[in-house]
C-alpha positions as a Markdown table, in Angstrom:
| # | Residue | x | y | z |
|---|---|---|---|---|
| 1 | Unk | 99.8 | 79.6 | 134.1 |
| 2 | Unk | 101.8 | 76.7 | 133.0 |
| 3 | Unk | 103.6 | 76.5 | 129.5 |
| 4 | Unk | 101.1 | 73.6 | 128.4 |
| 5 | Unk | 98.1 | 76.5 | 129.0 |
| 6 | Unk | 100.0 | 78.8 | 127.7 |
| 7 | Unk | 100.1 | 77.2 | 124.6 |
| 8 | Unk | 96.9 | 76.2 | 124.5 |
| 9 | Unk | 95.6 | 79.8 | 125.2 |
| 10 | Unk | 97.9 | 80.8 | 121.9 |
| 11 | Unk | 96.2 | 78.1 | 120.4 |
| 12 | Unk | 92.7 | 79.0 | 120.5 |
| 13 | Unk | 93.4 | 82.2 | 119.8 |
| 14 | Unk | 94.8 | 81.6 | 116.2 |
| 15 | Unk | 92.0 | 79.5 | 115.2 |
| 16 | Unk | 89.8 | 80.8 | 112.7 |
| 17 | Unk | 87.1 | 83.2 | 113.5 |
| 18 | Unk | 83.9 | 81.5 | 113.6 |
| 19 | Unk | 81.2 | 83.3 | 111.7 |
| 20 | Unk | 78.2 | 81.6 | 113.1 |
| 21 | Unk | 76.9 | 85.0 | 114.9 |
| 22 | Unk | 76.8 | 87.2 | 111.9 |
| 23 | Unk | 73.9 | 87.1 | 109.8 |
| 24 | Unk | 75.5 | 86.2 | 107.2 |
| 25 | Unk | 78.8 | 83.3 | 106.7 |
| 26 | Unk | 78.6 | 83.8 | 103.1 |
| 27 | Unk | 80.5 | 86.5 | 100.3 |
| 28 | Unk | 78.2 | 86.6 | 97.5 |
| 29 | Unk | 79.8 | 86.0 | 93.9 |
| 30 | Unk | 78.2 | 85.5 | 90.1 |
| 31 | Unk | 77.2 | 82.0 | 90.1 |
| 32 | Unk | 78.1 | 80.6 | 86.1 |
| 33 | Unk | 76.1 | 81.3 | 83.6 |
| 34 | Unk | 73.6 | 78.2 | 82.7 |
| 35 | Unk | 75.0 | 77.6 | 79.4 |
| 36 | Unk | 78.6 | 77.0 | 80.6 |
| 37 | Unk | 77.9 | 74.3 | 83.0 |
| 38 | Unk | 77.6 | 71.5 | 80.7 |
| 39 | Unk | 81.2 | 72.6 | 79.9 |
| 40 | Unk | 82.2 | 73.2 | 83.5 |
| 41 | Unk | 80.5 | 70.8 | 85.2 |
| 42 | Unk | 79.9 | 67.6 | 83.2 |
| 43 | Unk | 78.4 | 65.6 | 85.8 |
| 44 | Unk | 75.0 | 67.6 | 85.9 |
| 45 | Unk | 72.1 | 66.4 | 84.7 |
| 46 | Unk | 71.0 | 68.8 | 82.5 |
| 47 | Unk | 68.8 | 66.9 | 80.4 |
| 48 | Unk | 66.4 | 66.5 | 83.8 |
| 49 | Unk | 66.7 | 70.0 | 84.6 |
| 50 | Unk | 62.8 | 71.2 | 84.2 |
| 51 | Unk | 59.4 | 71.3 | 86.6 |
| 52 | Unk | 58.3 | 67.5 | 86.5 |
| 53 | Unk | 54.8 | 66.1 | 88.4 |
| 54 | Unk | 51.6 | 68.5 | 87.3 |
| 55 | Unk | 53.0 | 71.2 | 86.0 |
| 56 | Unk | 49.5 | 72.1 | 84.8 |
| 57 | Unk | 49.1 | 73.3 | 88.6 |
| 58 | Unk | 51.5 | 76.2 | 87.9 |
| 59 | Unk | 49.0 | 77.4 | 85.3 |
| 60 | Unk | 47.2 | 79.8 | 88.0 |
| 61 | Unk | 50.5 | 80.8 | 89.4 |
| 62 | Unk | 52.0 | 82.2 | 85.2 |
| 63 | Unk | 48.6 | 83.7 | 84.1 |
| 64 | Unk | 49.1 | 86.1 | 87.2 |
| 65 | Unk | 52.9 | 86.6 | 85.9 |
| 66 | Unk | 51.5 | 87.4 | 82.3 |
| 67 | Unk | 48.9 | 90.1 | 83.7 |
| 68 | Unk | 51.3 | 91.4 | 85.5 |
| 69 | Unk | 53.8 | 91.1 | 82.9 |
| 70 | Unk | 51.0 | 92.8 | 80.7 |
| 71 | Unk | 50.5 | 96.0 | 83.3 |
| 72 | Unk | 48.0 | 94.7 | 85.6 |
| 73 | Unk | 48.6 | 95.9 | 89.3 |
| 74 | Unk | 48.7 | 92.7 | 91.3 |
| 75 | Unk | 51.5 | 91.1 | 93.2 |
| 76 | Unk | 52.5 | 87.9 | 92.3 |
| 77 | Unk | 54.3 | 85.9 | 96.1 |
| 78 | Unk | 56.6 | 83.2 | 95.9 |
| 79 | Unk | 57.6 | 81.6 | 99.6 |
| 80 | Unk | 60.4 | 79.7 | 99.3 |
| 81 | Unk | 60.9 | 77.2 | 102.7 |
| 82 | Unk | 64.0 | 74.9 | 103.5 |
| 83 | Unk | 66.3 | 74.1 | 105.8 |
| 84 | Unk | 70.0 | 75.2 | 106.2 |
| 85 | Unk | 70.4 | 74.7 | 102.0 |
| 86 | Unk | 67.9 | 77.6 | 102.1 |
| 87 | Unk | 68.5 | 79.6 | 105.3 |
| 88 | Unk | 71.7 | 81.9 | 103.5 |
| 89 | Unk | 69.2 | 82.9 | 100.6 |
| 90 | Unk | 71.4 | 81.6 | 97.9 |
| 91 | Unk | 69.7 | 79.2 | 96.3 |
| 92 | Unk | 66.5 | 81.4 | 95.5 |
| 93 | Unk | 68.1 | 84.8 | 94.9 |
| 94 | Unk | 68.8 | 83.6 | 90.8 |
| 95 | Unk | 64.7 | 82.9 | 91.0 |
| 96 | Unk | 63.9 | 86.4 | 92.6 |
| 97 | Unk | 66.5 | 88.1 | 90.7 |
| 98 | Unk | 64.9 | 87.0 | 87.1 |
| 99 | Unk | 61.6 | 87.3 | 88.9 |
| 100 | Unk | 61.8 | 91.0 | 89.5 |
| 101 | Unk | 63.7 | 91.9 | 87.0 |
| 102 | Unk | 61.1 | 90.9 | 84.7 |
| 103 | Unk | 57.6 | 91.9 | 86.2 |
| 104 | Unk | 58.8 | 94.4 | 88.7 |
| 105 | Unk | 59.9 | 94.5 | 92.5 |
| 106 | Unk | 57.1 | 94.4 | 94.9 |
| 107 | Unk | 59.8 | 94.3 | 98.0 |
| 108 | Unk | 62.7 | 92.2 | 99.7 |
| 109 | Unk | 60.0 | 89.9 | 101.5 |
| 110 | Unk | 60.8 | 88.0 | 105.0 |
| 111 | Unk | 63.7 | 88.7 | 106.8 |
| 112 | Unk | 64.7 | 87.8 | 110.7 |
| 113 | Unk | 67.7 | 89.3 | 112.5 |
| 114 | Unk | 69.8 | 86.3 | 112.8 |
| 115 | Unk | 72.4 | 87.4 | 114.2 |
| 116 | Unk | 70.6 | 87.9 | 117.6 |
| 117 | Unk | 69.8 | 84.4 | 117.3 |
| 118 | Unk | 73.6 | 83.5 | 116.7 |
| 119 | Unk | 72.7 | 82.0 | 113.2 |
| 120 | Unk | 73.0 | 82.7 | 109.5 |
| 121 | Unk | 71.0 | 84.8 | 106.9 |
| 122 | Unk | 70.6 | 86.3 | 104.0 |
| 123 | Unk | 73.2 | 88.7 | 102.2 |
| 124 | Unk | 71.3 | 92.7 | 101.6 |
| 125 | Unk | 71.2 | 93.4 | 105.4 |
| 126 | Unk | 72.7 | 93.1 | 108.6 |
| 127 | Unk | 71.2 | 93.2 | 112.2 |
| 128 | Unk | 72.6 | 94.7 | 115.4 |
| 129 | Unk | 71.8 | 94.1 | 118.8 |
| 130 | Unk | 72.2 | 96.4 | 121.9 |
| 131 | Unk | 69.8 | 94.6 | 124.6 |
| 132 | Unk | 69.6 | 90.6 | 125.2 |
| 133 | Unk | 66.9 | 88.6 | 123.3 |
| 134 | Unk | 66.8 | 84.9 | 124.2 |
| 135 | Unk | 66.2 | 83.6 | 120.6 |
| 136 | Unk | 64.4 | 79.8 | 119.8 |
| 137 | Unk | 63.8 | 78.3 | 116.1 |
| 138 | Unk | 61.6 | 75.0 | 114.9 |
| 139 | Unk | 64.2 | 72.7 | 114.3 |
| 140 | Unk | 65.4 | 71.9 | 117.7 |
| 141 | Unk | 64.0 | 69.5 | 120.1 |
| 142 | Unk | 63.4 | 71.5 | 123.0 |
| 143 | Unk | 61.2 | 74.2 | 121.8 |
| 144 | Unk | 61.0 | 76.7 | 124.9 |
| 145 | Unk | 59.9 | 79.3 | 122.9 |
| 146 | Unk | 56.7 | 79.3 | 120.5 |
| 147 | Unk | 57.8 | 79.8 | 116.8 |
| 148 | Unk | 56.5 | 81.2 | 113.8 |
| 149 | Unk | 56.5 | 82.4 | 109.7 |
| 150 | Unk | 60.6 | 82.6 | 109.9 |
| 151 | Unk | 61.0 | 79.5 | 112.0 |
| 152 | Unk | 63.0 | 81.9 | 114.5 |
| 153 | Unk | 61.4 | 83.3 | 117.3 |
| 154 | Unk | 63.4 | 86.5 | 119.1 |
| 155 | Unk | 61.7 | 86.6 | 122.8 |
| 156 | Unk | 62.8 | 89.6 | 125.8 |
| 157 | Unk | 61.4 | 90.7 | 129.3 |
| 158 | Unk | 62.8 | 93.9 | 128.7 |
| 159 | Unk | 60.4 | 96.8 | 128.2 |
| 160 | Unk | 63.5 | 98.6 | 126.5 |
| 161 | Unk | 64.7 | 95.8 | 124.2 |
| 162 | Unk | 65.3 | 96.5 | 120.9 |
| 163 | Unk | 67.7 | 95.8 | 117.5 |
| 164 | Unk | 68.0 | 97.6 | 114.4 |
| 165 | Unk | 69.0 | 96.4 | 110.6 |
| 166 | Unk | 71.3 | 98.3 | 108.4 |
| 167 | Unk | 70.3 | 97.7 | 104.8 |
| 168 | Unk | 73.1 | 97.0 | 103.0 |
| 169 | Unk | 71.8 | 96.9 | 99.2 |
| 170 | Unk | 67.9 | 98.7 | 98.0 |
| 171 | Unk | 64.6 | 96.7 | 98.8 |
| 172 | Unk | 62.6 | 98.3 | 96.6 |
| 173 | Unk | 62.5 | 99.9 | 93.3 |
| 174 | Unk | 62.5 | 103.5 | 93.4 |
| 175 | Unk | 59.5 | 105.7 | 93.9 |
| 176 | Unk | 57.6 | 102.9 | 95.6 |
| 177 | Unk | 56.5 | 103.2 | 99.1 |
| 178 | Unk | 57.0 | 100.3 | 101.8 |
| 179 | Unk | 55.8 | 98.7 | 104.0 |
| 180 | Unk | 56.9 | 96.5 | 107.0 |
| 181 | Unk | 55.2 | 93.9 | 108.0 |
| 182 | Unk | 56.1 | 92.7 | 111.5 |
| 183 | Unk | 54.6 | 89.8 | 113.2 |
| 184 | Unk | 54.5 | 88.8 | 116.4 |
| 185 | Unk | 52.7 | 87.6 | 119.5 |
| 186 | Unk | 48.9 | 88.2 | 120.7 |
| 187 | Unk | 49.3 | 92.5 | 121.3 |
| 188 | Unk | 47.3 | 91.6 | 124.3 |
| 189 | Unk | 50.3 | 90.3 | 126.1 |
| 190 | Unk | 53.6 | 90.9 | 123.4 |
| 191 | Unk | 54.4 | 94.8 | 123.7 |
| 192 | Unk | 54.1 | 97.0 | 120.8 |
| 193 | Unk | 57.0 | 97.5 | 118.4 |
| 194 | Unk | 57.8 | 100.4 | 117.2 |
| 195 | Unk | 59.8 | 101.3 | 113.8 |
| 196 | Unk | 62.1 | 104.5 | 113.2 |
| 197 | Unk | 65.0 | 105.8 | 111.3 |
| 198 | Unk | 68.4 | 105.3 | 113.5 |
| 199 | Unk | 69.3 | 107.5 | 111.5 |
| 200 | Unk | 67.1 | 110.9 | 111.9 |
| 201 | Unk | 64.9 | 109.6 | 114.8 |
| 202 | Unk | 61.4 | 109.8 | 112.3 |
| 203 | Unk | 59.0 | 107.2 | 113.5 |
| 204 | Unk | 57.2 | 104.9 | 111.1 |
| 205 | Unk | 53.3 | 105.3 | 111.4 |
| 206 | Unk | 51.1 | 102.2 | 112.0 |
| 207 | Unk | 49.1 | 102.0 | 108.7 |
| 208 | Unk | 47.2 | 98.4 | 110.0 |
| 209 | Unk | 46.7 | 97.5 | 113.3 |
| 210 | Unk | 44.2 | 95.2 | 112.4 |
| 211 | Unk | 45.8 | 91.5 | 113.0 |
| 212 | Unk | 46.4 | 90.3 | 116.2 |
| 213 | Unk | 49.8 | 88.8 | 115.3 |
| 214 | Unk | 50.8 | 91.3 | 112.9 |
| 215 | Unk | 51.3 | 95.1 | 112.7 |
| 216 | Unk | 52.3 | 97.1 | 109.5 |
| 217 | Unk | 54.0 | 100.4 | 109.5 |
| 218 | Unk | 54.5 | 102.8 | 106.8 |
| 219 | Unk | 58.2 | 104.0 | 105.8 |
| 220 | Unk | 58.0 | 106.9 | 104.0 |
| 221 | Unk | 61.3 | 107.2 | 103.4 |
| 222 | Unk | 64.4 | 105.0 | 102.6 |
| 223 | Unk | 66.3 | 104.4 | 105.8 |
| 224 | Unk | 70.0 | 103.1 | 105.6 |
| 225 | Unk | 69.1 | 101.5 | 109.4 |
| 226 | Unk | 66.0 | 101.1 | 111.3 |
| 227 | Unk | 65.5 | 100.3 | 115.0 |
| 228 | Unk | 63.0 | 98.3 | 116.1 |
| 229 | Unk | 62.0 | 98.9 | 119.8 |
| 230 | Unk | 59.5 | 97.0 | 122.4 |
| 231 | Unk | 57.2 | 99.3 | 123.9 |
| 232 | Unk | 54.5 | 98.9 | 126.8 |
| 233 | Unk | 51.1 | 100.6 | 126.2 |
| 234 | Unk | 48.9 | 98.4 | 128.4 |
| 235 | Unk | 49.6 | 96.7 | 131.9 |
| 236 | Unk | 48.7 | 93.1 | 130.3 |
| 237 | Unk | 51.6 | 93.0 | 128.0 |
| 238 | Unk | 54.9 | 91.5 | 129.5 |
| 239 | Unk | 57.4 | 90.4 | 127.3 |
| 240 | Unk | 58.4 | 90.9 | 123.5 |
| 241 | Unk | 58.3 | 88.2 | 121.0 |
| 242 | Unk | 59.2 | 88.7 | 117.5 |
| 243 | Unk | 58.6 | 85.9 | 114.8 |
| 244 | Unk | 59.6 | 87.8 | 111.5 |
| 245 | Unk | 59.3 | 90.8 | 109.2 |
| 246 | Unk | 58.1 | 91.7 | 105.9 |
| 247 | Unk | 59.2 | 94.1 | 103.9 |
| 248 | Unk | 57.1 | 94.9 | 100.7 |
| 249 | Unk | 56.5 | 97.8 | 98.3 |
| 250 | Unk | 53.3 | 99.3 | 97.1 |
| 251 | Unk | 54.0 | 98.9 | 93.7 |
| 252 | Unk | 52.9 | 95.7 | 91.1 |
| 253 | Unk | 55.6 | 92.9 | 90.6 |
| 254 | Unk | 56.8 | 89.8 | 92.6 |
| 255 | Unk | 58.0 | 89.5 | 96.0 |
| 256 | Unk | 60.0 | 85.9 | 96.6 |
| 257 | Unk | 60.2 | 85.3 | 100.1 |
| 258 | Unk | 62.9 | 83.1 | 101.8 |
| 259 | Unk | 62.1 | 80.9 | 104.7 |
| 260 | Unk | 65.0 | 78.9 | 105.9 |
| 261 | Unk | 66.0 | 77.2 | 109.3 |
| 262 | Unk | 69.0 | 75.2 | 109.9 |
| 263 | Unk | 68.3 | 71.7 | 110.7 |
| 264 | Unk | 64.4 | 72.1 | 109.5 |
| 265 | Unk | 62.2 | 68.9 | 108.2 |
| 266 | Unk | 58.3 | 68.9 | 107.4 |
| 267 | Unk | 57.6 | 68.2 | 110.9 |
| 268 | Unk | 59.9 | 71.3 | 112.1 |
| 269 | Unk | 56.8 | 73.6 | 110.2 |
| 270 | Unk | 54.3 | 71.1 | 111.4 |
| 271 | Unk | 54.8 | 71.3 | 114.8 |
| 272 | Unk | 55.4 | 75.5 | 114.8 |
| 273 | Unk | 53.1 | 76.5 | 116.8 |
| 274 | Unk | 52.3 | 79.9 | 114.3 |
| 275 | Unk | 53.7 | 79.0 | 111.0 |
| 276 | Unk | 50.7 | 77.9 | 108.6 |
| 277 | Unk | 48.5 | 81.2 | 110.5 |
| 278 | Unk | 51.0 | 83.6 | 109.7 |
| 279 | Unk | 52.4 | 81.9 | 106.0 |
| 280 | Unk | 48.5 | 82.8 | 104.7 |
| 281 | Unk | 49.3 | 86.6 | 105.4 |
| 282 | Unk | 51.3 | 86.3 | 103.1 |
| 283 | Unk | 49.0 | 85.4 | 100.5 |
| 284 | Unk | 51.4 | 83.3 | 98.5 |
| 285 | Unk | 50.8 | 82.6 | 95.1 |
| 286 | Unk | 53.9 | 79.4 | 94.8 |
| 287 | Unk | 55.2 | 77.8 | 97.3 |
| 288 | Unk | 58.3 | 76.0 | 97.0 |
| 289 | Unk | 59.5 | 73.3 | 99.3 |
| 290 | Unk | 63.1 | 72.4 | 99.8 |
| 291 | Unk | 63.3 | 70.1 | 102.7 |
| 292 | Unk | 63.9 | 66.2 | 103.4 |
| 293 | Unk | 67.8 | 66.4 | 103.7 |
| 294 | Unk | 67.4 | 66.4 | 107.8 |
| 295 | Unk | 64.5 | 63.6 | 107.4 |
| 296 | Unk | 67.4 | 61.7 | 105.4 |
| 297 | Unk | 70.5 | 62.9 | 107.4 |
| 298 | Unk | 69.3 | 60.7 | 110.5 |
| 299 | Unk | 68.0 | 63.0 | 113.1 |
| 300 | Unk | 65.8 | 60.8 | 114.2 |
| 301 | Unk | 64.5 | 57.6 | 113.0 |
| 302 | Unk | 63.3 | 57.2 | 109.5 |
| 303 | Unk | 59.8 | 56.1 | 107.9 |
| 304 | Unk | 58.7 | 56.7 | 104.7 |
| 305 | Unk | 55.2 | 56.5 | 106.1 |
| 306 | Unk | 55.8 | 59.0 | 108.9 |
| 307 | Unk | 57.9 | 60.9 | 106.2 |
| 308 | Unk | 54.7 | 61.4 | 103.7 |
| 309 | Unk | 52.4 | 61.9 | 106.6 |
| 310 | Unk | 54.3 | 64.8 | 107.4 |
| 311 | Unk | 54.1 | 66.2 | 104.3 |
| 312 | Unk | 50.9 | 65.5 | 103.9 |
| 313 | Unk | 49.9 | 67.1 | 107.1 |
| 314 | Unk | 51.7 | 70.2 | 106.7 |
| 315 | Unk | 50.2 | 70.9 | 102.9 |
| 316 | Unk | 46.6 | 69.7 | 104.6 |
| 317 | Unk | 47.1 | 72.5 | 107.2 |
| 318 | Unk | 48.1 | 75.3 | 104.6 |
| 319 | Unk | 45.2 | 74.6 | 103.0 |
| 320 | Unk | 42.9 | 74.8 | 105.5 |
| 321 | Unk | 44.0 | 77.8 | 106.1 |
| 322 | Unk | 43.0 | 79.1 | 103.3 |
| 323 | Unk | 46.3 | 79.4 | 101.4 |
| 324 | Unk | 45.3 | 77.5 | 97.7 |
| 325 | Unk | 49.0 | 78.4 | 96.0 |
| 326 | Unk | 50.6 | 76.1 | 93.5 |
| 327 | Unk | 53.6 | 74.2 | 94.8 |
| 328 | Unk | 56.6 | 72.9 | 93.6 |
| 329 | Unk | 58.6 | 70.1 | 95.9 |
| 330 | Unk | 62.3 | 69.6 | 95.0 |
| 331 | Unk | 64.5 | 66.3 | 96.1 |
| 332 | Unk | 67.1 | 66.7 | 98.4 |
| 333 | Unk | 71.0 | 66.6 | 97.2 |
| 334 | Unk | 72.6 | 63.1 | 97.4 |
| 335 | Unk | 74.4 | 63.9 | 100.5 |
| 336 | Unk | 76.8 | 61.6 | 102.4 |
| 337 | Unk | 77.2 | 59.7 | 105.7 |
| 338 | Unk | 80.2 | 59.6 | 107.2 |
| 339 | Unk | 81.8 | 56.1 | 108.9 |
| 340 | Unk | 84.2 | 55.9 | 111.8 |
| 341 | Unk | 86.9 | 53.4 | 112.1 |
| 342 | Unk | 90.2 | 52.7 | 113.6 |
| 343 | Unk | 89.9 | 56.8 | 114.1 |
| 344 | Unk | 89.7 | 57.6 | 111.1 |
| 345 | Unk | 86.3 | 58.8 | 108.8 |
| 346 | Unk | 85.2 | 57.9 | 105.9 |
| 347 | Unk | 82.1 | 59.7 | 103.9 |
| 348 | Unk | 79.9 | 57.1 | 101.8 |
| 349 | Unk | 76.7 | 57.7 | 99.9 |
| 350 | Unk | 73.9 | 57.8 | 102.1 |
| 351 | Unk | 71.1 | 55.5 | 101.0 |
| 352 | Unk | 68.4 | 57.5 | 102.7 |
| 353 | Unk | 68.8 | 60.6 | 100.6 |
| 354 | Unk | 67.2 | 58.2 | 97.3 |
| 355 | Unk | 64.6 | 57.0 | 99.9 |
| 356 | Unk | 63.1 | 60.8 | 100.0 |
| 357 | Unk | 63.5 | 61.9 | 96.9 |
| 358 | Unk | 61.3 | 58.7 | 95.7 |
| 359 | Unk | 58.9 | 59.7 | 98.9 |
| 360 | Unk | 59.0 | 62.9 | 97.3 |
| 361 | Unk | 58.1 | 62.2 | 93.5 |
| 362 | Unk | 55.2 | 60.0 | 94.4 |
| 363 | Unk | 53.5 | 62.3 | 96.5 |
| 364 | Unk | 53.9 | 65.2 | 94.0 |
| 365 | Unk | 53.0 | 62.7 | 91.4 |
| 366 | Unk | 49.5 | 61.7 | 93.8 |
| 367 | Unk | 48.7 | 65.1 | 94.7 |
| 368 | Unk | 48.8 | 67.0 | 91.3 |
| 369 | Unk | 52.3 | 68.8 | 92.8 |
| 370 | Unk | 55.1 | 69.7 | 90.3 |
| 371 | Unk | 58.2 | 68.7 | 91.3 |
| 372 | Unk | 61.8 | 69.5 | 90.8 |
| 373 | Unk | 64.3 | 67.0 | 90.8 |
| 374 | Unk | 67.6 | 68.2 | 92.3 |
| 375 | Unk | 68.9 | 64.7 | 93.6 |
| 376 | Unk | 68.6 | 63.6 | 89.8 |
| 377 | Unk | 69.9 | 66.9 | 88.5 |
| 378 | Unk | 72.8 | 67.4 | 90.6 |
| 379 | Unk | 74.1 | 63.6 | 90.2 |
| 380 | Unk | 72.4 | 61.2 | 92.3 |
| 381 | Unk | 73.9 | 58.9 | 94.3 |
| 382 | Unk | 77.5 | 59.7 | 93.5 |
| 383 | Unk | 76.8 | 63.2 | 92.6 |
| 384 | Unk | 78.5 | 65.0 | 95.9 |
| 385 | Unk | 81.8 | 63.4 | 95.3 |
| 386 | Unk | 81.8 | 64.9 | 92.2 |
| 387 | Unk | 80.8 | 68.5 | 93.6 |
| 388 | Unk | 83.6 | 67.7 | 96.3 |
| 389 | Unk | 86.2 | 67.2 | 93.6 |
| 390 | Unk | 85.3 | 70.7 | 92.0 |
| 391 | Unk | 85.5 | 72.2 | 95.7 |
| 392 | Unk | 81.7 | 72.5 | 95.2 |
| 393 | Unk | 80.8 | 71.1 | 98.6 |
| 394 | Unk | 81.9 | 71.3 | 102.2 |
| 395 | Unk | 84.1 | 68.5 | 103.7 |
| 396 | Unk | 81.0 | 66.3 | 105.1 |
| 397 | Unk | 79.0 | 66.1 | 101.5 |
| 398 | Unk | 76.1 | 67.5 | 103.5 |
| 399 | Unk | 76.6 | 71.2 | 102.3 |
| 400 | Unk | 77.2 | 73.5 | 99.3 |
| 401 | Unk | 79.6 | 76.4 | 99.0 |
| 402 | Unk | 78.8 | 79.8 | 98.2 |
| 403 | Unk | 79.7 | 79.1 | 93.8 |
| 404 | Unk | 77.7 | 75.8 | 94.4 |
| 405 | Unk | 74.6 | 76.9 | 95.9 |
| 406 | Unk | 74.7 | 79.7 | 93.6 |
| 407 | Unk | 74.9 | 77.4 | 90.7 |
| 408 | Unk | 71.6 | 75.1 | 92.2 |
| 409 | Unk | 69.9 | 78.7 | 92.2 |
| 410 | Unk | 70.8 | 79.0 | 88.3 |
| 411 | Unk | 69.9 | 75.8 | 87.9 |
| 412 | Unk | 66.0 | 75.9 | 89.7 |
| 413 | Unk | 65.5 | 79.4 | 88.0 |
| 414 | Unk | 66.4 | 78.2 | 84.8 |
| 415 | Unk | 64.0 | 75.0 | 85.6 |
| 416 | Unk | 61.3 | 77.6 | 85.9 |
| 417 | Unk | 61.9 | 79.9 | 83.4 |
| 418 | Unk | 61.6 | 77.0 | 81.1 |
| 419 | Unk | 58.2 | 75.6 | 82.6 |
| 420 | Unk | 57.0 | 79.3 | 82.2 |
| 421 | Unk | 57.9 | 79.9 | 78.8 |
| 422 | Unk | 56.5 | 76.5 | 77.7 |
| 423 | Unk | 53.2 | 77.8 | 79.4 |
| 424 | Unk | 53.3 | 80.9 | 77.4 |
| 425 | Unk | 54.4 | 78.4 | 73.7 |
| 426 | Unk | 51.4 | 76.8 | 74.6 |
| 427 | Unk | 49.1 | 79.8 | 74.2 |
| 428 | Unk | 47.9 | 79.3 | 77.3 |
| 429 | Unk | 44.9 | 81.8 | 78.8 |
């Protein structure tokens, strides 16, 4: 080895760890509380900070909170879909956290091992692999694997292949039983998962077997770790694919679901394959859209036209699925686009990030949608140099930190807490 490789070897190895295979890149801290921003953080918009468009098509959505709320045994399901703003879980954990605090925990909802697929998740649990999966999601485009309600898809040959998740704070409130949802494809052909204890070896029983893409297994106890293992039964089956899991309790109370995928637009949900099938087994009772940064960042060319006709063809096929919840849409950030010259990069507003927000507005406004305005809220079009100058954002413009996606989590539950409370001022039956 020559000195030059020699040093470059020495190099590599003191550069930072990257973090991108865990399931998690983030360390979770108390965002602010919502009456110190002003103070904090002058440049938000606080005044626009509420549920805009047709709020009036929440109504269904806060009666079911108030019966609930008033001992009825329902469940109340909030999906929350996005792109990589989403994908860590920040953002929505405020909204689930006030959520189930107030009407009850009715489980930890969707979760993925994303660490087999060499990505980021969610903080409260932690996936392990000991077999290769070759992994796919929506947003990229070469799709060589189907995909489906988590926008990941885990695929293996291997009749032994398996993972397990270590929980690493409680899903469910105490006393409640659970229940794990796990879907997947056709059981004619996908082999059958099975779901035990790492710890004492107790298999989970199949309480519905019912679904051709999903089965549900009882845990009757609450496992620090569970492994879940492909299994053959029947000569036709010949690989394992795994889209997602649910986990939810038996109990009354809200379950807010978290659906993220780096990179993601409208037409990444479109264009997966089992996404709008498997989102109406969920039942959802809200569903929030955060998307359009990716639509604004450049990935491919942008249209307005084709821009709303995605939208409109993703909330057409939700609904003729069957799935009739209220929805909120929320405006991208005003994210940044960064310049090259003389070797040197610059980061300037970028134009297109207004362009979808207004998409956005209209069609909530045309469609009887509420809407919830984070471009205005967080600053508009200068907004992210201001977050950059509070060490809010990354170094592009494009992403948050940990603090500042947990204050846009304050700042949308504190949006709906507001819209719900003014429901409930207004005597509303």
């Amino acid at each position: 080895m020559t000195f030059r490789q020699y040093i470059f070897v020495i190099c590599i190895l003191l550069l930072p760890v990257r973090t991108i295979g865990q399931d998690t890149t983030f360390i979770l801290e108390t965002p602010p509380q919502y009456d110190s921003l002003k103070l904090r953080y002058p440049f938000l918009k606080l005044q626009e900070n509420r549920i805009t468009g047709d709020t009036g098509a929440l109504q269904g959505f806060f009666m079911k909170l108030e019966r609930i709320g008033n001992g009825s045994c329902e469940k109340a399901v909030v999906v929350h879909i996005g792109d990589s703003h989403v994908q860590p879980g920040i953002v929505t954990q405020p909204l689930r956290e006030w959520m189930q605090s107030a009407f009850g925990n009715a489980g930890r909802g969707m979760m993925f091992p994303y660490r087999l697929a060499k990505s980021n998740g969610p903080a409260g649990y932690i996936s392990h692999c000991d077999t290769p999966w070759i992994s796919g999601r929506n947003a990229t485009m070469k799709r060589p694997l189907p995909t489906g309600i988590a926008g990941f898809t885990l695929w293996s040959a291997s009749p032994s292949a398996s993972f397990t998740i270590e929980f690493t704070s409680p899903f469910t409130s105490s006393g409640d039983s659970t229940f794990l949802k796990i879907f997947h494809a056709n059981r004619d052909s996908c082999y059958f998962f099975s779901v035990s204890n790492e710890l004492t070896g107790h298999l989970y029983p199949v309480v519905d077997s019912s679904w051709t893409y999903q089965t549900t297994f009882y845990m009757d106890d609450q496992p620090q770790k569970i492994r879940i293992k492909a299994i053959p039964v029947k000569a036709s089956q010949t690989s394992a694919t795994f889209f997602g899991m649910s986990l939810e309790s038996s109990g009354p109370g809200v379950i807010v679901h978290t659906i993220g995928v780096n990179g993601a637009m409208f037409a990444s949900y479109l264009e997966s394959e089992h996404f709008v099938s498997q989102l109406s087994m969920l039942h959802p009772d809200l569903l929030i859209f955060s998307l359009g940064t990716n639509e604004a960042f450049g990935v491919k060319a942008y249209s307005s036209a084709s821009f709303r006709s995605d939208i409109d063809l993703l909330i057409s096929q939700i609904r003729q699925y069957g799935t009739n919840a209220a929805v909120i849409l929320t405006t991208p950030p005003g994210i940044y686009k960064a310049t090259r010259k003389k070797r040197r990069t610059s980061y300037k507003p970028n134009p297109l990030a207004d362009t979808v927000s207004c998409v956005l507005r209209q069609y909530a406004n045309t469609n009887g949608m509420a809407l919830w305005d984070w471009y205005t809220i967080m600053g508009g079009k200068e907004g992210m140099s201001k977050w950059k100058a509070k060490k809010l954002t990354d170094r592009k413009y494009i992403h948050f930190t940990t603090k500042g996606y947990g204050i846009q989590g304050v700042l949308l539950r504190e949006a709906v807490m507001n819209s719900y409370r003014q429901f409930k001022s207004n005597g509303i039956k």
